[in-house]
C-alpha positions as CSV (number, residue, x, y, z in Angstrom):
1,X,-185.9,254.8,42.2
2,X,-184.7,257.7,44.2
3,X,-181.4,257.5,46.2
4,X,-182.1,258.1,50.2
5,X,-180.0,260.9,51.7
6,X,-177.8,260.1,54.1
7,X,-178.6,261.8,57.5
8,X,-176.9,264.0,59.3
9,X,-175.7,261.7,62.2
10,X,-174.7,259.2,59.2
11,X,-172.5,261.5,57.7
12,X,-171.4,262.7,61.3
13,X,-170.5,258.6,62.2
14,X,-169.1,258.3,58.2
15,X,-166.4,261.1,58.6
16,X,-165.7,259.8,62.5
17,X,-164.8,256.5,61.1
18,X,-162.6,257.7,58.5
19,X,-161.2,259.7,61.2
20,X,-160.4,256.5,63.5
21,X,-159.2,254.9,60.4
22,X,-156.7,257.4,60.0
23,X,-156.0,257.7,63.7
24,X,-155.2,253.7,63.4
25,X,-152.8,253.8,60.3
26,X,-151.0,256.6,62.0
27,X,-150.7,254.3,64.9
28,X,-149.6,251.3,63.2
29,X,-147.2,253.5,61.2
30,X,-145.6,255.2,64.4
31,X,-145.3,252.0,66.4
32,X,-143.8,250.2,63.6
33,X,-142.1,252.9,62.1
34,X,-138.1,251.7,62.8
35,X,-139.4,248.0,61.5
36,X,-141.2,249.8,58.2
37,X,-138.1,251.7,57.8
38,X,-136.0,249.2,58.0
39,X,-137.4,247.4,55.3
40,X,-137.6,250.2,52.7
41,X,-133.6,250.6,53.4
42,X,-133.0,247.2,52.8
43,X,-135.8,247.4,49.6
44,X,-133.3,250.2,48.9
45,X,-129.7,248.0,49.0
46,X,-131.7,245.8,46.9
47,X,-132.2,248.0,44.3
48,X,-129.0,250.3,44.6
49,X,-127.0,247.1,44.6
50,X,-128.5,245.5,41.7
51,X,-127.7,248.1,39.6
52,X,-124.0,248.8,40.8
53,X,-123.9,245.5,40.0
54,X,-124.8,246.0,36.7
55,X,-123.4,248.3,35.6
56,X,-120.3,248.6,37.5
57,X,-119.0,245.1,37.6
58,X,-121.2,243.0,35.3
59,X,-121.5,245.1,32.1
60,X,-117.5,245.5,32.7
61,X,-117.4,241.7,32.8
62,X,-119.6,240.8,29.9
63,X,-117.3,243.3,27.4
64,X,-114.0,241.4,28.6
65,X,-115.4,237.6,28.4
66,X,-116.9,238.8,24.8
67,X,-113.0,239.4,24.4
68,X,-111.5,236.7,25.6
69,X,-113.8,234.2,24.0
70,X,-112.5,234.3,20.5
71,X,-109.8,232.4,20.1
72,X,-111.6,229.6,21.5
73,X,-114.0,230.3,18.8
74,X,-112.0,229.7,16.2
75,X,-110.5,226.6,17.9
76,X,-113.8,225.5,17.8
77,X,-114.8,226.2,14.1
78,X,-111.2,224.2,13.4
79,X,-112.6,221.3,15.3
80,X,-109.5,221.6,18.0
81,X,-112.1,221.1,21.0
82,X,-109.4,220.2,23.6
83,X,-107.4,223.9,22.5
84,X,-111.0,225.6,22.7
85,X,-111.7,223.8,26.2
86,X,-108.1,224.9,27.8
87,X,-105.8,226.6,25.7
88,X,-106.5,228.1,22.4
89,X,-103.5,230.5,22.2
90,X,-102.6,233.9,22.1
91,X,-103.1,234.1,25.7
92,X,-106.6,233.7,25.3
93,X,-109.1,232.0,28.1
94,X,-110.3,228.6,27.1
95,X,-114.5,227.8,27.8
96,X,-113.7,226.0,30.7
97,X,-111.9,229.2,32.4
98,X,-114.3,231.7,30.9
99,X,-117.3,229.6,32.2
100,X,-115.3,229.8,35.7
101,X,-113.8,233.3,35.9
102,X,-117.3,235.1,33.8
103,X,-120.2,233.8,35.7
104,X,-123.5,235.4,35.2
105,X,-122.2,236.6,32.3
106,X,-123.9,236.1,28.7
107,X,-120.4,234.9,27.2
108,X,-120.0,232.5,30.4
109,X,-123.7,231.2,29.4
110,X,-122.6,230.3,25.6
111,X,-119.0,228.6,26.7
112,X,-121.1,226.3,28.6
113,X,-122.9,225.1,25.6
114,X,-119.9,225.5,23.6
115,X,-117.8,223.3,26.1
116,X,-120.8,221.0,26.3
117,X,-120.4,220.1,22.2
118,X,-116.8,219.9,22.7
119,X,-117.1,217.3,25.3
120,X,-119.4,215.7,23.0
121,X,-117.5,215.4,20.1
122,X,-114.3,214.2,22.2
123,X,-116.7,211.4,23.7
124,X,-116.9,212.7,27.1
125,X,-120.1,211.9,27.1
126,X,-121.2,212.7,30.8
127,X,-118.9,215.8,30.8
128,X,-121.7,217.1,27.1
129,X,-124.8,216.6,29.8
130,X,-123.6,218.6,32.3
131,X,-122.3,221.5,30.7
132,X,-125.2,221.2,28.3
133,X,-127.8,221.1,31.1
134,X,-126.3,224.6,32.5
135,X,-126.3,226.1,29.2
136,X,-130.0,228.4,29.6
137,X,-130.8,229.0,25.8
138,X,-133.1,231.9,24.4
139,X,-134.8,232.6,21.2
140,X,-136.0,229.3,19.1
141,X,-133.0,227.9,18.1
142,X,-131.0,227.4,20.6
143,X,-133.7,225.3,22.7
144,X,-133.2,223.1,19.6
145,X,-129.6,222.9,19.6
146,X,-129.3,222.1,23.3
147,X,-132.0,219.2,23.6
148,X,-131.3,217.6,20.3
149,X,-127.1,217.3,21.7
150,X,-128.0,216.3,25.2
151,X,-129.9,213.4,23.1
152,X,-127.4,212.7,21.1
153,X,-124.8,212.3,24.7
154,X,-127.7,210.1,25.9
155,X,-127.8,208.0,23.2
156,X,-124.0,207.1,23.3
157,X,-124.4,206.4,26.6
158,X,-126.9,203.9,26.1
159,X,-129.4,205.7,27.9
160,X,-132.2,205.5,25.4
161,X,-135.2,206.7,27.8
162,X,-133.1,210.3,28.3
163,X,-132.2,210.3,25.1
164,X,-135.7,209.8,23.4
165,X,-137.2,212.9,26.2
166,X,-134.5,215.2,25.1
167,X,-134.7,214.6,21.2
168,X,-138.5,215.2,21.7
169,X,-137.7,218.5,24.2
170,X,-135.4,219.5,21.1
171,X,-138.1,219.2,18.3
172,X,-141.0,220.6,20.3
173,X,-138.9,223.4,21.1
174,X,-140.1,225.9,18.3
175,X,-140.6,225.1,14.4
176,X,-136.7,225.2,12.6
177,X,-137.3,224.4,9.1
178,X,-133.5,222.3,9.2
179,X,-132.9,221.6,12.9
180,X,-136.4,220.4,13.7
181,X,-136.9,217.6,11.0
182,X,-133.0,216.6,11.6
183,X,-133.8,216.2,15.2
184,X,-137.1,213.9,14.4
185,X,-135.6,211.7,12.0
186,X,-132.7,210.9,14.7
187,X,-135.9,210.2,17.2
188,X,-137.9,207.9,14.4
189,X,-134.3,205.9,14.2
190,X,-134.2,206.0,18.0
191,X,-138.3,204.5,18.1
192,X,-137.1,202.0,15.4
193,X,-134.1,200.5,17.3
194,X,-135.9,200.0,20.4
195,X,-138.9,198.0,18.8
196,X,-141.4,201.1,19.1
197,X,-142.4,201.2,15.6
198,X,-145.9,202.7,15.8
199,X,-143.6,206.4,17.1
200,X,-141.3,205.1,14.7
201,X,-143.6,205.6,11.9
202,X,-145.9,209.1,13.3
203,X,-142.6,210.5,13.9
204,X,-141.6,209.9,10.4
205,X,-144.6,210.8,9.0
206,X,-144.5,214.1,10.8
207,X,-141.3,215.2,8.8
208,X,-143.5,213.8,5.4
209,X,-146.2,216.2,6.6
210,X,-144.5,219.6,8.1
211,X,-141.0,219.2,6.4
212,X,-141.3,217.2,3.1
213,X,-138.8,220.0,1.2
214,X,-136.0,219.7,3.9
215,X,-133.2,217.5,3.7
216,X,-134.7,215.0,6.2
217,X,-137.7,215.1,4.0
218,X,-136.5,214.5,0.8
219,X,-136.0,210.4,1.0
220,X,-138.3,209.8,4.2
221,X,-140.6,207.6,2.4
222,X,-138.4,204.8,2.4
223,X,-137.7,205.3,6.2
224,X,-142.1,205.6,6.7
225,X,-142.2,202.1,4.5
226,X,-139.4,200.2,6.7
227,X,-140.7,201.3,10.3
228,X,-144.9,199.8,9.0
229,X,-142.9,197.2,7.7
230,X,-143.1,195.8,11.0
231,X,-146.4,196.3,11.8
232,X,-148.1,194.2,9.5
C-alpha cells in the first residue's frame, strides 16, 4: 500500500510544532534554571563527596583497622574471647573498639561477627544476637555461619521459634558441603525436642539425600529411625 505524502501545510504545522516545543523547553529551562542548577550542584557534592570519602578517609581507614585487627585475631584462634573483645595486647584495638572507632569499614563489619561468636562462646547470649544481627555477610558461607550461630544464641536462650527460623536461614543460605548438613542435623535435633517429629525426620532425611558422605551424614540413619519412631 503506498505511503501518503504529507502536504505542504502538514509539514509547515509539523516543523511549527517542533518549533513551539523547543520554544517551551527553553522556557521551562530559563524560568527554572537557578532551581535546575541547583540540583545538578548538589548531584555534584553527591558524587565529589562520595568519592573524597572513599578514597581520602575510608580507604585510609580500612588499611589501618586491617592492622589493628590482628592481635585480636589471634586471641581469638587461642580461644581468649574476653582479650579479643577488649584487650588483646601489644597495643592492639579489641573488636569491640575496632567495631566503634572503623565504622563502614570492611574490618569493622567482620569484628562484629567476630565479637558476636565471642559473646557466644562466653554465654552472653543476648550480647551473640546483636552483634551477630549487624554483622552483613557476603559470598555463601558466611550467610551460613551467621544464621546457624544466631540459632545456636537462640537456642540457649530458650527461644526455640528464633532459633528454628535462623538454623533454617542458615542452611538455605547456599549449598556448603560441611556447614550446611551440620546446621540441619542441629535443626532435626531442635524438631525432635519440641515434639515436631514429621520436620524432625524430612530434615534428617535431607542430609541422607544431599549430604550422605559428610560428617553429619555418615551415622544419620539412626537419627531418621529415632525421629519415625514416634510416628507410628
Amino acid at each position: 500500500m503506498a505511503t501518503r505524502r504529507k502536504t505542504k501545510r502538514q509539514q509547515k504545522e509539523t516543523i511549527v510544532d517542533i518549533v513551539e516545543a523547543k520554544d517551551k523547553a527553553q522556557d521551562i529551562f530559563e524560568s527554572n534554571q537557578r532551581l535546575i542548577m541547583a540540583v545538578l550542584g548538589v548531584i555534584a557534592l553527591i558524587v565529589g563527596g562520595y568519592f573524597a570519602y572513599k578514597f581520602m578517609i575510608l580507604q585510609p581507614k580500612e588499611k589501618e583497622a586491617a592492622e589493628q585487627i590482628f592481635q585480636a585475631e589471634l586471641q581469638f584462634e587461642r580461644d581468649s574471647f574476653e582479650l579479643a573483645l577488649l584487650n588483646p595486647g601489644g597495643g592492639y584495638s579489641g573488636f569491640l573498639d575496632i567495631i566503634d572507632s572503623y565504622k563502614g569499614t570492611k574490618t569493622a563489619n567482620l569484628a562484629s561477627y567476630y565479637a558476636g561468636i565471642c559473646y557466644l562462646h562466653l554465654g552472653k547470649f543476648d550480647a551473640a544476637i546483636s552483634y551477630l544481627k549487624d554483622f552483613k555477610p557476603d559470598g555463601s558461607v558466611t550467610p551460613i555461619m551467621k544464621h546457624g550461630a544466631m540459632g545456636d544464641a537462640y537456642s540457649e536462650l530458650g527461644q526455640m521459634d528464633n532459633a528454628i527460623a535462623s538454623y533454617k536461614k542458615a542452611v538455605n543460605a547456599s549449598d556448603n558441603n560441611f556447614l550446611t548438613p551440620y546446621y540441619l542435623k542441629k535443626l532435626g535435633l531442635l524438631y525432635e525436642n519440641q515434639g515436631d517429629y514429621q520436620a524432625a525426620v524430612s530434615t534428617f532425611e535431607r542430609i541422607k539425600q544431599d549430604y550422605a558422605k559428610s560428617q553429619d551424614g555418615f551415622n544419620i540413619d539412626k537419627y531418621i529411625q529415632r525421629a519415625s519412631s514416634y510416628l507410628n
